[in-house]
mmCIF file of the N, C-alpha and C atoms, coordinates in Angstrom:
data_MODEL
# 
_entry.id   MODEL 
# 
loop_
_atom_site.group_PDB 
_atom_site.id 
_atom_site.type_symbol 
_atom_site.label_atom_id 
_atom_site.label_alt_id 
_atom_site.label_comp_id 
_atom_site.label_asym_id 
_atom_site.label_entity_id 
_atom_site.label_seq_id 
_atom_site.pdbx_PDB_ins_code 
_atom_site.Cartn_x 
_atom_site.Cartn_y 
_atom_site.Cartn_z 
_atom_site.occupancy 
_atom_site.B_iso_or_equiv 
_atom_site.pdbx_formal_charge 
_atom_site.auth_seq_id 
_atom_site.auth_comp_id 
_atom_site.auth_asym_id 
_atom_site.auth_atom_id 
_atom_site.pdbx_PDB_model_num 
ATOM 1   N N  . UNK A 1 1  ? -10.367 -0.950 1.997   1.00 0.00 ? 1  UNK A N  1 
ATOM 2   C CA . UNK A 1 1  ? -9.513  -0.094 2.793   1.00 0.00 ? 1  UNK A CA 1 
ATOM 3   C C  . UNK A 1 1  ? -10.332 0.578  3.890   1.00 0.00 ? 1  UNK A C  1 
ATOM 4   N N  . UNK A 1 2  ? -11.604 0.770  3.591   1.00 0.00 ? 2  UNK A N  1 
ATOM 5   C CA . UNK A 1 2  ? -12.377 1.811  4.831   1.00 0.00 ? 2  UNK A CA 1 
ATOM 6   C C  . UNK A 1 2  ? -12.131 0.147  5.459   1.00 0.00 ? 2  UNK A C  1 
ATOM 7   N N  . UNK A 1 3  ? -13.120 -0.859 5.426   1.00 0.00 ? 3  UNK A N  1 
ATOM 8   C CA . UNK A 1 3  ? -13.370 -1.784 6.697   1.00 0.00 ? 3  UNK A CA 1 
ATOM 9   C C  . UNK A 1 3  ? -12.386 -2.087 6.912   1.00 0.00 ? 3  UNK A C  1 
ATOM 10  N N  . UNK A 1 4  ? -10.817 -2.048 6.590   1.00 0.00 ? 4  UNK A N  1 
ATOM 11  C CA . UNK A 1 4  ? -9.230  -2.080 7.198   1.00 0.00 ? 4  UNK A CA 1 
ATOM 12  C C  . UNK A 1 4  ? -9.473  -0.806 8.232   1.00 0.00 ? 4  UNK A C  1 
ATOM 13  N N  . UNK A 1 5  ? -9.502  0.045  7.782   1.00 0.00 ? 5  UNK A N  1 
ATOM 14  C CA . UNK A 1 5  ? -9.800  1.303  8.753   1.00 0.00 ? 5  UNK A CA 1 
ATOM 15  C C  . UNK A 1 5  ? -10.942 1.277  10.307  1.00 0.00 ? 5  UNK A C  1 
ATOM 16  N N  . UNK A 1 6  ? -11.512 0.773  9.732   1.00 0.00 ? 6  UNK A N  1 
ATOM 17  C CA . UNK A 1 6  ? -13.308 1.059  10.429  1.00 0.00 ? 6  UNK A CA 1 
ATOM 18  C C  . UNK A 1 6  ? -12.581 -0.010 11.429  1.00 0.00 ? 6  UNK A C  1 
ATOM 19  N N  . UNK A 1 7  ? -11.479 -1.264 11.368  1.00 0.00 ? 7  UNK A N  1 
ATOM 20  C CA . UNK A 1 7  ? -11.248 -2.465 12.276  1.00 0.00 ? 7  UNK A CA 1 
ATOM 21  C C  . UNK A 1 7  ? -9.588  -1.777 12.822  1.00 0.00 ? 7  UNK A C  1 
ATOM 22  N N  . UNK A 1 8  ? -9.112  -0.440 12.936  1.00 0.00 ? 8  UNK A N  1 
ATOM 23  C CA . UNK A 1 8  ? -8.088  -0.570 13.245  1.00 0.00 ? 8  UNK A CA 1 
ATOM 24  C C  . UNK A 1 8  ? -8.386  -0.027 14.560  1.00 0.00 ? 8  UNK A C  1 
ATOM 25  N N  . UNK A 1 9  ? -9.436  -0.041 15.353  1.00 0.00 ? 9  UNK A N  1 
ATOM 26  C CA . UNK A 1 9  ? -9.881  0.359  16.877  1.00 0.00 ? 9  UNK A CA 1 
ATOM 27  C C  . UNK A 1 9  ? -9.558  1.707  16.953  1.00 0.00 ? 9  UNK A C  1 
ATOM 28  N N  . UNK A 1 10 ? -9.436  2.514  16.731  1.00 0.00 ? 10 UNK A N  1 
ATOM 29  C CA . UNK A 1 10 ? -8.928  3.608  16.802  1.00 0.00 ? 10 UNK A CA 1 
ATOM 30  C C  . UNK A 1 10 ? -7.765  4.230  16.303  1.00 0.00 ? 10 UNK A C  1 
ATOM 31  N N  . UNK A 1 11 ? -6.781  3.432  15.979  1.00 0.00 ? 11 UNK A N  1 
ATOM 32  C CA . UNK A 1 11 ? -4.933  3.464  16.107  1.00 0.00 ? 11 UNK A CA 1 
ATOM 33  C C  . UNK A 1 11 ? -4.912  4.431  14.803  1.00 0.00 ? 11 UNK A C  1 
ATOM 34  N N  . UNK A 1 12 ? -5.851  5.079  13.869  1.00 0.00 ? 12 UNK A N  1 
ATOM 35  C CA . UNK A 1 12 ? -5.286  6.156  13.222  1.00 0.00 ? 12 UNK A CA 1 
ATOM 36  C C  . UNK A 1 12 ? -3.768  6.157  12.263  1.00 0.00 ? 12 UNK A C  1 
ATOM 37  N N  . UNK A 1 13 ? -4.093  4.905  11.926  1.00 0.00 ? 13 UNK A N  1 
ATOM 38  C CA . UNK A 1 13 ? -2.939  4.133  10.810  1.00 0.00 ? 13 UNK A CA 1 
ATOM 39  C C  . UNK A 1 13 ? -3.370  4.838  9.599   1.00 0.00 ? 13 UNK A C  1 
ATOM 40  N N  . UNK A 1 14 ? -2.367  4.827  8.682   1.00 0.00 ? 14 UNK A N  1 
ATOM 41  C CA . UNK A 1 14 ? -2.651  4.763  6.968   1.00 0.00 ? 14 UNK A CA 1 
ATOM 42  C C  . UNK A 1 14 ? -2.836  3.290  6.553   1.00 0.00 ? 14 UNK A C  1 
ATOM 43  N N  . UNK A 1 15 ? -3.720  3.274  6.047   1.00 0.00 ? 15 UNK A N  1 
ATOM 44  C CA . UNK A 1 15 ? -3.782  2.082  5.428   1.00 0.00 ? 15 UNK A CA 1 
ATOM 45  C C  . UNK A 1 15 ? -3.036  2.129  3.680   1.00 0.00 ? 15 UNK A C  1 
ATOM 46  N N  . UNK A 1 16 ? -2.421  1.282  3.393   1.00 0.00 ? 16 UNK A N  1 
ATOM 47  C CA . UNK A 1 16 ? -2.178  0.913  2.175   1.00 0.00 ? 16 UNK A CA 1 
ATOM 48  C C  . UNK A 1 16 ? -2.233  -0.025 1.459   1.00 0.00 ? 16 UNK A C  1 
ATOM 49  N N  . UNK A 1 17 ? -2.631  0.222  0.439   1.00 0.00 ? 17 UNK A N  1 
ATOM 50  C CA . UNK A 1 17 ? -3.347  -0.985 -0.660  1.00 0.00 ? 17 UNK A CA 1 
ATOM 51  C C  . UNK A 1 17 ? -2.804  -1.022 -2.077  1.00 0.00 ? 17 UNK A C  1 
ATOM 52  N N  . UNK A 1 18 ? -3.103  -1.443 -3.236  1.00 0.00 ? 18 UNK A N  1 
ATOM 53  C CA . UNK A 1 18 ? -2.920  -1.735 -4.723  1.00 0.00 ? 18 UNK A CA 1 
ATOM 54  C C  . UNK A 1 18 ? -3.752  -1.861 -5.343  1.00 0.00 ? 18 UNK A C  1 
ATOM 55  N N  . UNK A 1 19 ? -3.974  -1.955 -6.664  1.00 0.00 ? 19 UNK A N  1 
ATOM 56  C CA . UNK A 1 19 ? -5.028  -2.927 -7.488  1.00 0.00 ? 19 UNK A CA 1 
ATOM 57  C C  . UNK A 1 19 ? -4.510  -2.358 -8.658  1.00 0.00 ? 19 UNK A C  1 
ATOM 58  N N  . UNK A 1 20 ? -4.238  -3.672 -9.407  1.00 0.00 ? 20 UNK A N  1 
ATOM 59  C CA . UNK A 1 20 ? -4.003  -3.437 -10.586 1.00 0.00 ? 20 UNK A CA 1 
ATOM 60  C C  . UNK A 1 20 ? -5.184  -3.499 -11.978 1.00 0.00 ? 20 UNK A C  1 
ATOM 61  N N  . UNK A 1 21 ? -5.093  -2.991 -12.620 1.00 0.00 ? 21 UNK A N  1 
ATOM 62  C CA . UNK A 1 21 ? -5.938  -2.943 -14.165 1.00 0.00 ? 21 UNK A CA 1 
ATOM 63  C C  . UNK A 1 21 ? -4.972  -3.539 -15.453 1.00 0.00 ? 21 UNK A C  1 
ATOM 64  N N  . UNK A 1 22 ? -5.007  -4.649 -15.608 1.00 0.00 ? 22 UNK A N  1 
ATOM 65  C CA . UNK A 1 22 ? -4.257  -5.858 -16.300 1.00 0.00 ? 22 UNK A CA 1 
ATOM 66  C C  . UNK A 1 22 ? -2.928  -5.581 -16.003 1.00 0.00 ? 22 UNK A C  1 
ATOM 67  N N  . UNK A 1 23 ? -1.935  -5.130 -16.816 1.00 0.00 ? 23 UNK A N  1 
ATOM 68  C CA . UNK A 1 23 ? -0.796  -4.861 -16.992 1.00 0.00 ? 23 UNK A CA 1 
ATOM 69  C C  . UNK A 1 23 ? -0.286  -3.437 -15.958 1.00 0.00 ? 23 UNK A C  1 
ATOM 70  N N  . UNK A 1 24 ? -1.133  -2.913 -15.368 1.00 0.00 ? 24 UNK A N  1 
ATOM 71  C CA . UNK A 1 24 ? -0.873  -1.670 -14.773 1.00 0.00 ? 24 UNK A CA 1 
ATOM 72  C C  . UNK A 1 24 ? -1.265  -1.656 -13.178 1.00 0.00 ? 24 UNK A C  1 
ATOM 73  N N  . UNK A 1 25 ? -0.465  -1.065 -12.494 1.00 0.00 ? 25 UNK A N  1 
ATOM 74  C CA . UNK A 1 25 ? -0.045  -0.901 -10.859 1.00 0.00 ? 25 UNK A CA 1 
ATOM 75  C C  . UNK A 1 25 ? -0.494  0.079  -10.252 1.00 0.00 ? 25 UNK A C  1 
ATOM 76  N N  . UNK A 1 26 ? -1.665  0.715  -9.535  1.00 0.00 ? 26 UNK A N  1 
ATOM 77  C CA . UNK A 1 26 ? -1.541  1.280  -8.909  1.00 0.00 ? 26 UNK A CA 1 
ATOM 78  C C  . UNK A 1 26 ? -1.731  1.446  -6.902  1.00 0.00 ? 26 UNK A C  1 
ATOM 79  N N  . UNK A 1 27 ? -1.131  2.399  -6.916  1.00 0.00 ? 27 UNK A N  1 
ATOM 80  C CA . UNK A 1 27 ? -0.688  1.874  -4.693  1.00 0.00 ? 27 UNK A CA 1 
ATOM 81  C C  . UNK A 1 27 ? -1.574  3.412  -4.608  1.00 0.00 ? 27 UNK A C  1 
ATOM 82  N N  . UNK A 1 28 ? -2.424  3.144  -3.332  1.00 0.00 ? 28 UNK A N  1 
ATOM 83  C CA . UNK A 1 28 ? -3.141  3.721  -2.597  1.00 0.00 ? 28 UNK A CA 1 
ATOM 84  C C  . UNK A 1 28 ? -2.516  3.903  -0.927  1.00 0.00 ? 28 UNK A C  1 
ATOM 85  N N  . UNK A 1 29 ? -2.698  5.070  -0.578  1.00 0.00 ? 29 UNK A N  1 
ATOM 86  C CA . UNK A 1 29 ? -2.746  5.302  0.709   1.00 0.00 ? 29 UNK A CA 1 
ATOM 87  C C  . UNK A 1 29 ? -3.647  5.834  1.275   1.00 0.00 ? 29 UNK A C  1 
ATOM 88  N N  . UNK A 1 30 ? -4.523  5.506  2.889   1.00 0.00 ? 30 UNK A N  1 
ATOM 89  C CA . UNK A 1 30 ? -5.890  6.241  3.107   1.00 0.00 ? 30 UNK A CA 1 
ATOM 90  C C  . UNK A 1 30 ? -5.121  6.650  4.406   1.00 0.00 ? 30 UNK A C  1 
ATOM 91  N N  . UNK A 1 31 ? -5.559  8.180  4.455   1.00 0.00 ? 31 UNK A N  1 
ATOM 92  C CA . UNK A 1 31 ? -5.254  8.491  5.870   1.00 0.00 ? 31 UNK A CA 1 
ATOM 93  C C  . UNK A 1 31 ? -6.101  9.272  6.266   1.00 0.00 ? 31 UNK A C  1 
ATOM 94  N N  . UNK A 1 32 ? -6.919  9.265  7.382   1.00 0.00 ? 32 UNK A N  1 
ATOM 95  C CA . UNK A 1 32 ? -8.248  9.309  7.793   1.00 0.00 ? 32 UNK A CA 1 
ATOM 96  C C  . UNK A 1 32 ? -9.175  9.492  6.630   1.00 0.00 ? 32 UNK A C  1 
ATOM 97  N N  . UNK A 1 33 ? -9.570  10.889 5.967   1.00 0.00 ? 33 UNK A N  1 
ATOM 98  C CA . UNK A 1 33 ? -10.493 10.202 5.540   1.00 0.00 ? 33 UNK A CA 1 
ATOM 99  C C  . UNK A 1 33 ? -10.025 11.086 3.403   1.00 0.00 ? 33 UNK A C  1 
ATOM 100 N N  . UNK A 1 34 ? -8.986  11.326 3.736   1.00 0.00 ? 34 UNK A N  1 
ATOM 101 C CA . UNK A 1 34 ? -7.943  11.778 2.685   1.00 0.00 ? 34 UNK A CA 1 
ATOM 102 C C  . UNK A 1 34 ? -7.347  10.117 2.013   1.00 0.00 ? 34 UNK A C  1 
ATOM 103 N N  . UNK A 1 35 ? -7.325  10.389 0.681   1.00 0.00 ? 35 UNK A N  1 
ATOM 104 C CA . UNK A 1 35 ? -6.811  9.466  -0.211  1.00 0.00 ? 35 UNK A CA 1 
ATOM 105 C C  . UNK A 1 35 ? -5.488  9.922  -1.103  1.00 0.00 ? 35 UNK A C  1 
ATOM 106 N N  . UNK A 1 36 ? -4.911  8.950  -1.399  1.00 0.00 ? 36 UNK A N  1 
ATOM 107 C CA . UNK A 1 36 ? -3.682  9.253  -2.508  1.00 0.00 ? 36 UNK A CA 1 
ATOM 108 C C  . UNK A 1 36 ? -3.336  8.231  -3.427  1.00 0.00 ? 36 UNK A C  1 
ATOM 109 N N  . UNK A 1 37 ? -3.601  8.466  -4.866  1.00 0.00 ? 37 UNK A N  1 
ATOM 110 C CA . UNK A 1 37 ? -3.306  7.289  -5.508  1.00 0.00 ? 37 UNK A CA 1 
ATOM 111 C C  . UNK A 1 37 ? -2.206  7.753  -6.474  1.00 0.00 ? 37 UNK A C  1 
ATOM 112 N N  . UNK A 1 38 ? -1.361  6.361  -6.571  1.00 0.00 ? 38 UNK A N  1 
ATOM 113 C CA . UNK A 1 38 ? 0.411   6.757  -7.257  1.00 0.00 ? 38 UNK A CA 1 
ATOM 114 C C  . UNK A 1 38 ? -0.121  7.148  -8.797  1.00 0.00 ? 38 UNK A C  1 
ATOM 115 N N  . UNK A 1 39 ? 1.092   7.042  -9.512  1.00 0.00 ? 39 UNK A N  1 
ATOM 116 C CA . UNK A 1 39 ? 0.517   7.217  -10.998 1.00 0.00 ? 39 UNK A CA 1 
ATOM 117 C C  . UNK A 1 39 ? 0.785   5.828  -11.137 1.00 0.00 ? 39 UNK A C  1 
ATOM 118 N N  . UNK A 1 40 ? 0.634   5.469  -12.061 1.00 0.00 ? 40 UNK A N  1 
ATOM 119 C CA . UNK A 1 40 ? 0.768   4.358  -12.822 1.00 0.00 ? 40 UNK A CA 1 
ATOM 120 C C  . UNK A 1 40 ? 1.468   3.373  -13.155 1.00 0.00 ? 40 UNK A C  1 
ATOM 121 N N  . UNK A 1 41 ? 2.041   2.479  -13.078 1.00 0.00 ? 41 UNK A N  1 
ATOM 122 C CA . UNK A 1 41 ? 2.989   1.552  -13.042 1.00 0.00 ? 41 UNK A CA 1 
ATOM 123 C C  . UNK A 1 41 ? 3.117   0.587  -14.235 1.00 0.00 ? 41 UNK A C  1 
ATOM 124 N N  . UNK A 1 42 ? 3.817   0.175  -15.249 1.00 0.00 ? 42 UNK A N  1 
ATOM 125 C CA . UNK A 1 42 ? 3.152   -0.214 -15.910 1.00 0.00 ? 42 UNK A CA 1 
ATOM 126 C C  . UNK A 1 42 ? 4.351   -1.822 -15.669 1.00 0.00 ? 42 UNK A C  1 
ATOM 127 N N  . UNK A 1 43 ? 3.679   -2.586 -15.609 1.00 0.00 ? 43 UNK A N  1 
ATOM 128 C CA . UNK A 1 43 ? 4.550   -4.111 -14.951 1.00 0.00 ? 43 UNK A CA 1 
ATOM 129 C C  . UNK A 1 43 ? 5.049   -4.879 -15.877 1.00 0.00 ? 43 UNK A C  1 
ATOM 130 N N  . UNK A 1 44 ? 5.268   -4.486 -17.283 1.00 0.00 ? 44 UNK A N  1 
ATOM 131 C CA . UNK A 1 44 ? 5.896   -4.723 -18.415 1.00 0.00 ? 44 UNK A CA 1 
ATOM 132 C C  . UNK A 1 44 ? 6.763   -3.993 -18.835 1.00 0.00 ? 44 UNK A C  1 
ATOM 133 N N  . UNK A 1 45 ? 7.057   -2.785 -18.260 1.00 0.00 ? 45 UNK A N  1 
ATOM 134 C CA . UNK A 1 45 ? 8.606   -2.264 -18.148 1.00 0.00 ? 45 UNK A CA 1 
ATOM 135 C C  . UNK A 1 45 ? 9.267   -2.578 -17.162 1.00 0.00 ? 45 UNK A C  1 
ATOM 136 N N  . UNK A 1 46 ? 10.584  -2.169 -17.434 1.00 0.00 ? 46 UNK A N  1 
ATOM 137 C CA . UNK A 1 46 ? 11.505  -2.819 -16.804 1.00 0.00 ? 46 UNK A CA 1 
ATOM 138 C C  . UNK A 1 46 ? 11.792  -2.324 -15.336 1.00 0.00 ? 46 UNK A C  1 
ATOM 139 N N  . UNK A 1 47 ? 11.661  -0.812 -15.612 1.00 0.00 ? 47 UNK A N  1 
ATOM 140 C CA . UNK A 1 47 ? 11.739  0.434  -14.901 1.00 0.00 ? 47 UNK A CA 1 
ATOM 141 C C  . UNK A 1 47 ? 10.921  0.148  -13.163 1.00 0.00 ? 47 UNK A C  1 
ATOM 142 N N  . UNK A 1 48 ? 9.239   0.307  -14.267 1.00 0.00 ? 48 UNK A N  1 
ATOM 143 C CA . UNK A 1 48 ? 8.450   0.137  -13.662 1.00 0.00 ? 48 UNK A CA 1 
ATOM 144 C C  . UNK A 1 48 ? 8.408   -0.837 -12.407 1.00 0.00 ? 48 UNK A C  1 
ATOM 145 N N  . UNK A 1 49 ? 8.508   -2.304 -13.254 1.00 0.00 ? 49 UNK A N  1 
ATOM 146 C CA . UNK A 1 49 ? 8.603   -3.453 -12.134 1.00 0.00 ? 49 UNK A CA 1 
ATOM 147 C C  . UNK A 1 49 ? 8.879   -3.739 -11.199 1.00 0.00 ? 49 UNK A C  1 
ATOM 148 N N  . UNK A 1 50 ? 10.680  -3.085 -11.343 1.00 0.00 ? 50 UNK A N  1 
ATOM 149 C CA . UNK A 1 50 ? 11.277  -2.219 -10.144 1.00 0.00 ? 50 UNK A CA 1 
ATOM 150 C C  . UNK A 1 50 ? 11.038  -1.780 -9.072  1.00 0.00 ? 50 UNK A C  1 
ATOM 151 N N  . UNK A 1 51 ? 9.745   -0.852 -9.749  1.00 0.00 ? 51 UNK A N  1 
ATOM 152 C CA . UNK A 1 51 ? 9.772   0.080  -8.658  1.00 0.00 ? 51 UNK A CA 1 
ATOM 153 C C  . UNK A 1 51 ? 8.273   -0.832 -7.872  1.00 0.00 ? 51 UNK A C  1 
ATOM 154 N N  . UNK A 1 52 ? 7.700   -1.190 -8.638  1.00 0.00 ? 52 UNK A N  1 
ATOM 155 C CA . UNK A 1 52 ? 6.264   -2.253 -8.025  1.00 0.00 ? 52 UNK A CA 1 
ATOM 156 C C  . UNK A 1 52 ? 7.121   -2.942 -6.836  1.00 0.00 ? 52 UNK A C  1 
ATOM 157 N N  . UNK A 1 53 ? 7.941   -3.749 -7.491  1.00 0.00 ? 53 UNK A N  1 
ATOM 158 C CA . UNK A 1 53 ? 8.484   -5.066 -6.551  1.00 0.00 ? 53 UNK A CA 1 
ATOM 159 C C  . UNK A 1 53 ? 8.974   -3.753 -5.057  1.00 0.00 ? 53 UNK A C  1 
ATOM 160 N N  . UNK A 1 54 ? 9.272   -2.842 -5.454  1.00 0.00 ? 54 UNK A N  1 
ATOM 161 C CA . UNK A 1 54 ? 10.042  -2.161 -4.105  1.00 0.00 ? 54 UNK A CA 1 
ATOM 162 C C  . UNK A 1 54 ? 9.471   -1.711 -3.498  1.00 0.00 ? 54 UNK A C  1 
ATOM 163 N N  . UNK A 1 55 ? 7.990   -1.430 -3.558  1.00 0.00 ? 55 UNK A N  1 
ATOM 164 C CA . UNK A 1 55 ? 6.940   -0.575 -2.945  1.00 0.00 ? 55 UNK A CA 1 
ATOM 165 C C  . UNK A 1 55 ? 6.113   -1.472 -2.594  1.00 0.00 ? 55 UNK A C  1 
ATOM 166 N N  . UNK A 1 56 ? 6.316   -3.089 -2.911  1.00 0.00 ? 56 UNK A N  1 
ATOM 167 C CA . UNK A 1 56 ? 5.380   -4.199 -2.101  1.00 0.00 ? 56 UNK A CA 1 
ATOM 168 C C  . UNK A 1 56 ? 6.541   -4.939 -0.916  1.00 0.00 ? 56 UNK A C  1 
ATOM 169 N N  . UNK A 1 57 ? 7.778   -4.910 -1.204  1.00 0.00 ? 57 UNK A N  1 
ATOM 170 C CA . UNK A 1 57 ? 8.577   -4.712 -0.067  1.00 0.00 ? 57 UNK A CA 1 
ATOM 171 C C  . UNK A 1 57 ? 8.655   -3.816 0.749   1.00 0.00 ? 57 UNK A C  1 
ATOM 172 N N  . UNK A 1 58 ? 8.257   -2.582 0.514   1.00 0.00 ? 58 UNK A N  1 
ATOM 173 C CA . UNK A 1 58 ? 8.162   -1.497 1.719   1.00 0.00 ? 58 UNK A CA 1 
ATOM 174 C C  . UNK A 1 58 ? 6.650   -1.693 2.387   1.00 0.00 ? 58 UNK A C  1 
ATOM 175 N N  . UNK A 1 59 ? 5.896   -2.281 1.471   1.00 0.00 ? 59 UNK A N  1 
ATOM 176 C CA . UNK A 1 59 ? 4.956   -2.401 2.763   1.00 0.00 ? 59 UNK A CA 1 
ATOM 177 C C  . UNK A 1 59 ? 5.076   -3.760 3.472   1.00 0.00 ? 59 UNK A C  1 
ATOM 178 N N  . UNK A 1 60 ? 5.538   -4.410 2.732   1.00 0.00 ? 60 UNK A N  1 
ATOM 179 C CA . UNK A 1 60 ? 5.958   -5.860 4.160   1.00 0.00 ? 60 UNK A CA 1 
ATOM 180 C C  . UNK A 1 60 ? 6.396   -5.635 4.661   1.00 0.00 ? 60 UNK A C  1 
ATOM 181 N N  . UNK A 1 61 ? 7.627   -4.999 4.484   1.00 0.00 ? 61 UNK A N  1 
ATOM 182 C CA . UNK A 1 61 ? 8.405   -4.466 6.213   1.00 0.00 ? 61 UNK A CA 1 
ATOM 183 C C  . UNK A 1 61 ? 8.056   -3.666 7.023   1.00 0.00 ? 61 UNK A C  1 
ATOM 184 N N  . UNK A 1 62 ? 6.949   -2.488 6.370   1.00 0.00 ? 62 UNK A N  1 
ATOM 185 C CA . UNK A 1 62 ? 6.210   -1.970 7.454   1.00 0.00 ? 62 UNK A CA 1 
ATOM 186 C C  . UNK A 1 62 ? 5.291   -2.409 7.841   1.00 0.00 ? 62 UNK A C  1 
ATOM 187 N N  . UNK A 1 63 ? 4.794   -3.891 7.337   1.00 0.00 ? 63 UNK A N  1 
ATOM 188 C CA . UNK A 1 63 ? 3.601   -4.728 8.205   1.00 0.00 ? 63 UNK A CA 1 
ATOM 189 C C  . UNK A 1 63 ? 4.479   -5.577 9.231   1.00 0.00 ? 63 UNK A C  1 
ATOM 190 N N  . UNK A 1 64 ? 5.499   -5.878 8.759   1.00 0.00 ? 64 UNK A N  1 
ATOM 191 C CA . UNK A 1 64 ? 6.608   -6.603 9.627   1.00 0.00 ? 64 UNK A CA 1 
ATOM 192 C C  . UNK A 1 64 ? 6.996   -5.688 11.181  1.00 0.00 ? 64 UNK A C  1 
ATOM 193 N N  . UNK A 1 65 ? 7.453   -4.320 10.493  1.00 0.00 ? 65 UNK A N  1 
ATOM 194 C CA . UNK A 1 65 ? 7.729   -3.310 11.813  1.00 0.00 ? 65 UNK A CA 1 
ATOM 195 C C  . UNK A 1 65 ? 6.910   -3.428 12.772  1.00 0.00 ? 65 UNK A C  1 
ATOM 196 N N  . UNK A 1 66 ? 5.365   -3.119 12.387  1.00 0.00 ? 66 UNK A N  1 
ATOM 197 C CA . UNK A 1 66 ? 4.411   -2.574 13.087  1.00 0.00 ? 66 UNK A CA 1 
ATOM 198 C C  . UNK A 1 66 ? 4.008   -3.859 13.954  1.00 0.00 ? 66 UNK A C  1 
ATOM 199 N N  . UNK A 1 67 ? 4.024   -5.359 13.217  1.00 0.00 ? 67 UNK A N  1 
ATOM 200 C CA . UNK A 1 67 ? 3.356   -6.809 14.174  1.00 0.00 ? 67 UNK A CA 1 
ATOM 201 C C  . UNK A 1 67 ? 4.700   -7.092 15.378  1.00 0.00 ? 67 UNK A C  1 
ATOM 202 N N  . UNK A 1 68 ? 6.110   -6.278 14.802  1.00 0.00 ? 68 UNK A N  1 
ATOM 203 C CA . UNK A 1 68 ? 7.090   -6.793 16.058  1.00 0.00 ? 68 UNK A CA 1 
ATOM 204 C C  . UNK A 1 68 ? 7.260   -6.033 17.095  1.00 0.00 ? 68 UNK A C  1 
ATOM 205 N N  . UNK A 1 69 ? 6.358   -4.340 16.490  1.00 0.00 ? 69 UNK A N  1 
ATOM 206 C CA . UNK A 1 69 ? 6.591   -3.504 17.483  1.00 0.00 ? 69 UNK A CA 1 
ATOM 207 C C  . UNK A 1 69 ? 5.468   -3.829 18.727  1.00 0.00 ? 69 UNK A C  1 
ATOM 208 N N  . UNK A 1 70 ? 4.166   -4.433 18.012  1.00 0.00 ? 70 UNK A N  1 
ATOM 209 C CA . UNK A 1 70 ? 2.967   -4.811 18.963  1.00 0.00 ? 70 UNK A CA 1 
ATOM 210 C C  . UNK A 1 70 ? 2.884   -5.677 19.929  1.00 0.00 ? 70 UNK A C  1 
ATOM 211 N N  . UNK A 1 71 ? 4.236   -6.640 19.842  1.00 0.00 ? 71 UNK A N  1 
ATOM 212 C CA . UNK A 1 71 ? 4.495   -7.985 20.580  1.00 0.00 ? 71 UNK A CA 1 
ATOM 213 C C  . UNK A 1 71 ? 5.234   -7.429 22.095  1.00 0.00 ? 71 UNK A C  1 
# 
């Protein structure tokens, strides 16, 4: 996430990321030089999965927004 940062030329984006620990989800956001990590996700509930699958669709469409707004 920093060398996502360190390559965004200046533009002062949040970067957002994931990484999971086997069965478990967690989403990161970096904004300058402040961090935020979700709680826990666990990808064997039902609940959970849910909410994983919806928070890796919100960042495709905001990688989607941001490459159609640049064109």
């Amino acid at each position: 996430m920093l060398a996502a940062q360190s390559k965004n030329n200046g533009l002062n984006l949040p970067i957002y990321g994931m990484y999971n620990i086997g069965q478990n989800f967690f989403f990161v956001i970096l904004e300058q030089e402040k961090y935020t990590i979700s709680k826990q996700f666990d990808a064997t509930d039902k609940q959970d999965l849910e909410k994983i699958i919806s928070m890796l669709k919100f960042v495709k469409n905001h990688i989607e927004n941001f490459i159609n707004q640049s064109k």
